[in-house]
N, C-alpha and C positions, 0 to 999 in steps of 0.2 A: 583829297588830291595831294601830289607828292609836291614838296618844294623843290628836289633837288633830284638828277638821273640817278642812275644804278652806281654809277664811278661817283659819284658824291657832289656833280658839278650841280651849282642854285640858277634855278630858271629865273630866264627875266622876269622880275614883279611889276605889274601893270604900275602902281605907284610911283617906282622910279624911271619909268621910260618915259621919254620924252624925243621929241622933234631934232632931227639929225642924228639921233644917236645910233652907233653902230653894234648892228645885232652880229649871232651868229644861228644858223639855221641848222636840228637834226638832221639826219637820212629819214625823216616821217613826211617829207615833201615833195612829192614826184613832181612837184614843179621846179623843183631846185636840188643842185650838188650836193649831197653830204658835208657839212660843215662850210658853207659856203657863207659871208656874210654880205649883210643886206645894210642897206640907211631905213629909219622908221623918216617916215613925213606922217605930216598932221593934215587931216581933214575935220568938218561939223562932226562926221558918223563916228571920229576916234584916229588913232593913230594907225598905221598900217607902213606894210613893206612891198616892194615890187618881186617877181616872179617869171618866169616863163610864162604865166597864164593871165598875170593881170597884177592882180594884185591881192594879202592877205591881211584882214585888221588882226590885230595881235588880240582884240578880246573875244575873239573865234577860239583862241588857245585856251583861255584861262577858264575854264569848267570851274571853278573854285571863287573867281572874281580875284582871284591874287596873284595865283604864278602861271604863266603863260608856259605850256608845255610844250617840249621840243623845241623854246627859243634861249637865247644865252644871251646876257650882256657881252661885252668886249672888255 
């Protein structure tokens, strides 16, 4: 899996996210703006972001268990 997009930017690593911290979201979310950013909040099942549709855990992203694709730190 890739760590970083096409333009070179590094996807958020499960690792370093944490509770308040403020993401940034691809255009891979028809529930969300292009580059729109989000607060992660902590739940039991993991960390997650809210959405038009609810809400998404960011280990939904990470196919690798390391970088969470299509999300950005801040």
């Amino acid at each position: 899996m890739p760590s970083h997009d096409k333009q070179g930017r590094a996807y958020l690593k499960i690792a370093d996210a944490k509770s308040g911290q403020k993401i940034i979201c691809d255009g891979g979310f028809t529930c969300m703006d292009t580059f729109e950013t989000a607060r992660l909040c902590s739940h039991a099942n993991g960390l997650y972001f809210l959405c038009a549709n609810g809400h998404h855990y960011i280990s939904g992203q990470a196919d690798d268990g390391i970088h969470c694709i299509g999300i950005y730190p801040t």
